[in-house]
N, C-alpha and C positions, 0 to 999 in steps of 0.2 A: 469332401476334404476331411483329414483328419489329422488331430494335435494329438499329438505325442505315441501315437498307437491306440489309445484309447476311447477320444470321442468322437463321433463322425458329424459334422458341423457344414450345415449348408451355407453356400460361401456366399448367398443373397441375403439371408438372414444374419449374419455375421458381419455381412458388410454395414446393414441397417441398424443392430446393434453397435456397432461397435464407433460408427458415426454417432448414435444419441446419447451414446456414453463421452462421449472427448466432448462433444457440443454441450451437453446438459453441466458436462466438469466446469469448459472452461468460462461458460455464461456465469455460473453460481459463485465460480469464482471472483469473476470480475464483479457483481454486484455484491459482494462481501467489502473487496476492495471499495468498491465506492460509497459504500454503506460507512466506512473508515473514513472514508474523504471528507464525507458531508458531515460527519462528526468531528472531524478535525476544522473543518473550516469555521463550525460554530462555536468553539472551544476558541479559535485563534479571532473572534471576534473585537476587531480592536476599543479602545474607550477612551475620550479626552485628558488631555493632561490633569484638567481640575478635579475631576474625579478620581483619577490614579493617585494623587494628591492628599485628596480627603480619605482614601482608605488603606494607605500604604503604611499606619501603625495599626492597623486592625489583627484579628488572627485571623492566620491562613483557613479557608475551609476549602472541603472540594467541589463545593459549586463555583467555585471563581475562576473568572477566563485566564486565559494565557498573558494578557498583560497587567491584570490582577495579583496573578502570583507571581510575576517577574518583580513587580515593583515590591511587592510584599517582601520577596528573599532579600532585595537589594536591601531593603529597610531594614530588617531585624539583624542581616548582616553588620551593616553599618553601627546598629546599634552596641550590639557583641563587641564588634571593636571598641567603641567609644567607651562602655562599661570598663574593659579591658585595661585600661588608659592609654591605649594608645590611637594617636590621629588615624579615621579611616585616610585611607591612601582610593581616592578614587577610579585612579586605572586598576589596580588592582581587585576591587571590589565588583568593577565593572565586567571586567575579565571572568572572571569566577563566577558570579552571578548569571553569565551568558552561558557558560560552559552547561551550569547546572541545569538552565532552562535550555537548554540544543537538548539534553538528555532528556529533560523530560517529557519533550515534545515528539524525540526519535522515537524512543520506548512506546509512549501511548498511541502512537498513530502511523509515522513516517514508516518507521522499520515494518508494521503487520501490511503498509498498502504497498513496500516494497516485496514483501515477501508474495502474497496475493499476484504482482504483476510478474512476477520471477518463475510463476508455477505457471503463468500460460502458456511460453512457447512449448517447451517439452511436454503440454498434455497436447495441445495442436499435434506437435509432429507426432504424437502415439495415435492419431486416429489416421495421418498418413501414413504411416507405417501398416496399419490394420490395412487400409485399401491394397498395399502392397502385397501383404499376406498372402490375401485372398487370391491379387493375380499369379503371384510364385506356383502357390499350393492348389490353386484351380484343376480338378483330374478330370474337368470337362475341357471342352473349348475355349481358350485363354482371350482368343479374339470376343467368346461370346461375356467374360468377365470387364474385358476393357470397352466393349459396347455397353455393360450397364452401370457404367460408370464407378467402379470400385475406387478408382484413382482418384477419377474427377470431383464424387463428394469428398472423399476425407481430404481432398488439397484445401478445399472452401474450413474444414475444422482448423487447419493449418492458418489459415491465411484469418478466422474472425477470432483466433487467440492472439493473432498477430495485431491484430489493430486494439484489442482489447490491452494487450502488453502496451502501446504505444500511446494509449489514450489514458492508463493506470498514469505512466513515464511521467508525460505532461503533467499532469494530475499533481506527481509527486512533487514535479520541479517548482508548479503556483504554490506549493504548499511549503516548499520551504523557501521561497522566498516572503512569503504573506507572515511566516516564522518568525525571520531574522527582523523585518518591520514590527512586530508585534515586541522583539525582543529589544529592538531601539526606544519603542516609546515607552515601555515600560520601566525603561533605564533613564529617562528619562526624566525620573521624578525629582525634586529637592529634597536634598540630604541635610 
């Protein structure tokens, strides 16, 4: 077989390259993504009220979880206002304060394990498309290409970025609901 006029490419070798390339992408990918997850999950580690309590005039740092720094912004917010002379308004502190923590939850974690899961179908379908290639451009025996499976392994690339995208999906969706809880109790605290 040959690309473009110039390199002549055996279409078994091609086939097997080109399967460990889509496989090896979208595994590495996927444990990128879940490398993100398990990092996000321990970040979004919840803490009692008496606690969120006792440390919600402290300063922000950035070892502090996610209902840490929720309760934190709510408090200094609150306080800004009060300095200000004007009465915190609680919905509205509330409101804002969730906005800020949705953001900085997307940003650190949500958005890179959705991106991660958005990159697997289209590397899957580039390793079926490879098996494809090979049986088009086969200048042997087309039956002896689909006998050794050209199709049949790059579907299996197709079909473990599929489950890989689906299992990131989920992933994503405990993660932002474990979020929005993390972002109640932290609002949670006495102003």
């Amino acid at each position: 077989m040959e690309l473009f006029g110039f390199i002549t490419v055996n279409p078994e070798s091609f086939n097997i390259w080109a399967l460990r390339i889509s496989m090896s992408l979208t595994t590495s990918i996927f444990i990128l993504g879940c490398m993100y997850a398990v990092r996000a999950f321990l970040y979004a580690k919840g803490d009692d009220s008496d606690y969120l309590d006792s440390v919600k005039g402290k300063a922000m740092s950035p070892h502090d979880r996610f209902t840490v720094s929720v309760s934190k912004i709510l408090w200094s917010t609150a306080q800004n206002e009060a300095k200000g002379g004007q009465a915190p308004q609680q919905p509205f502190l509330h409101d804002a304060t969730r906005q800020v923590a949705e953001n900085i939850f997307h940003g650190k974690f949500l958005d890179k394990i959705s991106m991660c899961a958005n990159l697997l179908p289209p590397i899957g379908l580039w390793g079926t498309v490879a098996g494809m290639i090979v049986i088009f451009l086969y200048t042997g025996d087309p039956g002896n290409a689909l006998s050794k499976g050209a199709v049949g392994t790059k579907l299996w690339s197709t079909f473990l970025a599929l489950i890989y995208y689906v299992t990131l999906e989920v992933i994503y969706l405990v993660l932002v609901i474990k979020s929005r809880r993390c972002i109640d109790r932290g609002l949670s605290v006495k102003l």
